[in-house]
C-alpha distance (Angstrom), angle and dihedral (degrees) to the residues before:
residue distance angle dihedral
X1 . . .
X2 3.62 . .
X3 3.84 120.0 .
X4 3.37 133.2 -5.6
X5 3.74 126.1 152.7
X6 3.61 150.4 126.9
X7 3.80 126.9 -130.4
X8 3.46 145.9 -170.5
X9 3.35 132.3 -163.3
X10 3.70 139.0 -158.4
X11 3.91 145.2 157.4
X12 4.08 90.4 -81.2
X13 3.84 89.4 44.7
X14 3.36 157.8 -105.2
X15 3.74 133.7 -25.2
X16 3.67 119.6 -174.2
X17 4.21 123.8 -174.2
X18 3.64 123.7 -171.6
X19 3.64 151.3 42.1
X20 3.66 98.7 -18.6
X21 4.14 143.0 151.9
X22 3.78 122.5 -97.5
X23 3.44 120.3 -101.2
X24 3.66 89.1 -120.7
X25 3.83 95.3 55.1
X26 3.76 135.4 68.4
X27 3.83 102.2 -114.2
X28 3.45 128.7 103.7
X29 4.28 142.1 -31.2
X30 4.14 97.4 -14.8
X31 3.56 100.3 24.8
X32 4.00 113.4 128.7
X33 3.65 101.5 179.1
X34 3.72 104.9 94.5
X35 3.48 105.5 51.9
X36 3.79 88.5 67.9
X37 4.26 87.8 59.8
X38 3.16 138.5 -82.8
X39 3.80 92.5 -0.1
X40 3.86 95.0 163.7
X41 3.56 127.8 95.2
X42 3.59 86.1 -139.3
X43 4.20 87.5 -134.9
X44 3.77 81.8 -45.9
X45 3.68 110.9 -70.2
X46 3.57 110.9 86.4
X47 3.81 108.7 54.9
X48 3.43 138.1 -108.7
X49 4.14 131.5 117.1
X50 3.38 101.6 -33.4
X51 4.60 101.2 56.5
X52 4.25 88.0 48.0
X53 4.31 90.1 51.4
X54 3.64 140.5 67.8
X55 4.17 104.4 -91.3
X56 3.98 120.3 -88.5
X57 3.68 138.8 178.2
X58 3.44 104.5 -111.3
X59 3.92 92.0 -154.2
X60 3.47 129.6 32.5
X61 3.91 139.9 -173.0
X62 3.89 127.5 -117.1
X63 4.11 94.0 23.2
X64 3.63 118.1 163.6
X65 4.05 110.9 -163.9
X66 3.79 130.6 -164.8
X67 4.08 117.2 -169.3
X68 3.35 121.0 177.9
X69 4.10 138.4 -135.4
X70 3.94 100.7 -97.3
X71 3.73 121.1 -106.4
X72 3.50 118.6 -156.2
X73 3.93 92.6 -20.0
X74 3.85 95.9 -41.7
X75 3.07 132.3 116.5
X76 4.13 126.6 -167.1
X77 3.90 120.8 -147.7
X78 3.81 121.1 -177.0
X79 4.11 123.4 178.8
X80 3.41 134.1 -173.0
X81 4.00 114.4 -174.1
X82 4.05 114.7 -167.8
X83 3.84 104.6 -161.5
X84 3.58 150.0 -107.1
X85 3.92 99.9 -29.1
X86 3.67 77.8 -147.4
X87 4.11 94.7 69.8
X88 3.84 89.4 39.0
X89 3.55 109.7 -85.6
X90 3.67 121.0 -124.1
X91 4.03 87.8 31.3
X92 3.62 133.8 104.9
X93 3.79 83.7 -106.5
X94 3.67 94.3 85.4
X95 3.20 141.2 45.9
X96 4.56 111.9 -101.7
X97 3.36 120.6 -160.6
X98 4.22 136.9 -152.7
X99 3.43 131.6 -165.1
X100 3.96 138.0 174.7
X101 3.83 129.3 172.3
X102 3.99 135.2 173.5
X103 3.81 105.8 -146.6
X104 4.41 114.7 -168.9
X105 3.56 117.1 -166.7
X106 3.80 109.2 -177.2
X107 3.82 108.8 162.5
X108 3.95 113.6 -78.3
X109 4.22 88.5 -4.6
X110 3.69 115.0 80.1
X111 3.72 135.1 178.4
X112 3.92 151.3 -176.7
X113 4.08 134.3 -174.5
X114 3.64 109.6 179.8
X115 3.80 136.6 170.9
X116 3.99 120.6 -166.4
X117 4.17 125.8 -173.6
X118 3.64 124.9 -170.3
X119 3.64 117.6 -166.6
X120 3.58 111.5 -158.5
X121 3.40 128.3 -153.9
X122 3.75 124.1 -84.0
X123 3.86 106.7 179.3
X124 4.13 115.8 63.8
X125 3.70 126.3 -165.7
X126 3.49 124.8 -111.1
X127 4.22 111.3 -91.3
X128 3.87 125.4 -158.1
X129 4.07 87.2 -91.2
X130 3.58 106.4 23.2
X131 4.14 131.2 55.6
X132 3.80 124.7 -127.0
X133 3.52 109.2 -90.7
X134 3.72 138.8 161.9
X135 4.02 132.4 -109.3
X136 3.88 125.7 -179.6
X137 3.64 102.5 -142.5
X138 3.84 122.9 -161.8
X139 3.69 103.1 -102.1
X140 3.99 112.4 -122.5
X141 4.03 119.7 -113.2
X142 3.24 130.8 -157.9
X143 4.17 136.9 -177.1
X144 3.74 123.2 171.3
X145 3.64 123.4 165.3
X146 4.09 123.0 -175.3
X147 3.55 138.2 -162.8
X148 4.03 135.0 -171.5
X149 3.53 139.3 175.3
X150 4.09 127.1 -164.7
X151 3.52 108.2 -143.6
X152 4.01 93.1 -177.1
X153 3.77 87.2 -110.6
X154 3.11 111.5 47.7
X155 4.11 129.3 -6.9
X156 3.55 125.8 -133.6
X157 3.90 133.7 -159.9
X158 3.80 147.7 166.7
X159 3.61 135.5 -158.1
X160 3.59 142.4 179.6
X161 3.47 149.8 -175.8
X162 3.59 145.6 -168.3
X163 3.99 122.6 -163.5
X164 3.64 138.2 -172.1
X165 3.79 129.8 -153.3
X166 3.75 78.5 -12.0
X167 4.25 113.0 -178.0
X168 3.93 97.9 -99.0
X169 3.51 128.9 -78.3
X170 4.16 138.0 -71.6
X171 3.59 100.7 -98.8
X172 3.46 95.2 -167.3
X173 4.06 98.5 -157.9
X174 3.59 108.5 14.3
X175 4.22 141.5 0.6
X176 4.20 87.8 -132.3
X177 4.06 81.4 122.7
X178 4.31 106.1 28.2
X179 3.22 115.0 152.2
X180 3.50 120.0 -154.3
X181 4.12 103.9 -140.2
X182 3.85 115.4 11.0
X183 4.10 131.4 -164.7
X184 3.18 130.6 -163.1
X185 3.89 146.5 61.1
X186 3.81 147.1 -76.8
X187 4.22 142.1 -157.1
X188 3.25 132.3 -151.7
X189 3.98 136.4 -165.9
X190 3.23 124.4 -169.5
X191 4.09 147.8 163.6
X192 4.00 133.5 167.2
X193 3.67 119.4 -160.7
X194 4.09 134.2 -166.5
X195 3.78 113.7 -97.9
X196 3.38 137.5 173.4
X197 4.19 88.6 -33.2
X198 3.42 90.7 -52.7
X199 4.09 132.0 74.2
X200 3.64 133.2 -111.6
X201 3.89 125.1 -145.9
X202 3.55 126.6 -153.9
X203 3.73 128.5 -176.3
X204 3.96 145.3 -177.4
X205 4.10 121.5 -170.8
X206 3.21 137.6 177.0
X207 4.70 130.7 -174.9
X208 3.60 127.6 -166.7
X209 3.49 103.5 -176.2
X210 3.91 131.3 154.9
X211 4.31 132.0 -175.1
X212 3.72 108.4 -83.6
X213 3.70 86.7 -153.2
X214 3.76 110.7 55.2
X215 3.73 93.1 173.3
X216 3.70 91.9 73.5
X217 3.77 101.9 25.0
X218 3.69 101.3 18.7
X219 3.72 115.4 -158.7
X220 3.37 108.8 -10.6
X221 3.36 126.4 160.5
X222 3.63 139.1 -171.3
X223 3.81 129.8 -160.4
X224 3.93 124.4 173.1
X225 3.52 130.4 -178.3
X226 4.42 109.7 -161.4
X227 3.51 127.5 -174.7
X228 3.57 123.8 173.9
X229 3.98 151.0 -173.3
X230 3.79 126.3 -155.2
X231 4.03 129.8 162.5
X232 3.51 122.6 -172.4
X233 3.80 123.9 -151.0
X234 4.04 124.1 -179.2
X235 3.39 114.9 -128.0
């Protein structure tokens, strides 16, 4: 349930098949998240990314990955995922997803642009009291872009991201308040520091969020404030 893949790589690239992490995420191979601090969720209850965004699976089956040589510090990552092989992959019955990020690493300056479609299903199979029928769903969008800086003594970055008909949000304890498609955007600041041979993590987050579908949740709007406090010690 969390990566596996096969990959081969060449002078022109990489190409990567399997279960795998988004490129927007923090989990496995292609993930660019956590070099811009404290990227994970940590299961969802300490901070980072993942409580100030719309909700995404950070893994996902079926993913075909292309990353490129790097030019001039950058590096190019494009992913196409085709679905729960369960709901017919490729098909209209599951939900595809697309992804593309520029990643620059340039000694103590690093950055990342990314862009990130899902395309949810629009045709659903017939059920014991329903018929199949067909729904055009508003396809999720996401854009996130990240920047850090290592200062020696401590290394700073930022990151935001603004979403569209995004799947809900991370709840964190309970669902009393889920909403079902979210827009909207979120900031993150962040730095990590050297201490005592381990590292300390500091964050600041903020989400503005609202229901994309006011005929079913009417206004609703979400704001959340995170702060949080990690340190890191090597065992």
């Amino acid at each position: 349930d969390r990566e596996a893949s096969l990959r081969v790589t060449t002078s022109y690239g990489e190409i990567g098949v399997g279960r795998m992490g988004r490129i927007l995420s923090d989990a496995g191979t292609y993930a660019q998240r956590g070099q811009f601090i404290i990227g994970s969720s940590w299961a969802g209850m300490t901070g980072g990314t993942e409580v100030i965004t719309d909700a995404t699976s950070s893994r996902l089956d079926n993913m075909v990955t292309y990353k490129s040589p790097k030019f001039g510090g950058v590096t190019v990552l494009a992913q196409y995922g085709m679905g729960d092989q369960d709901e017919g992959e490729n098909t209209s019955k599951t939900d595809r997803y697309y992804g593309v990020a520029a990643v620059g690493n340039w000694g103590a300056l690093s950055a990342m642009l990314g862009f990130e479609q899902t395309n949810y299903k629009s045709s659903f199979a017939a059920t014991a009291t329903a018929p199949a029928y067909a729904e055009d769903q508003d396809d999720s969008i996401g854009v996130e872009a990240s920047v850090a800086y290592d200062f020696g003594f401590v290394k700073t970055a930022l990151t935001g991201r603004y979403f569209k008909d995004g799947a809900g949000y991370n709840t964190i304890v309970d669902d009393t308040y889920d909403i079902d498609r979210i827009d909207g955007y979120g900031v993150k600041l962040a730095a990590a520091a050297p201490l005592l041979g381990g590292t300390v993590q500091g964050m600041v987050g903020y989400m503005d969020a609202e229901s994309s579908d006011t005929d079913e949740f009417g206004d609703l709007e979400v704001n959340r404030y995170t702060v949080a406090l990690t340190y890191e010690y090597p065992l």
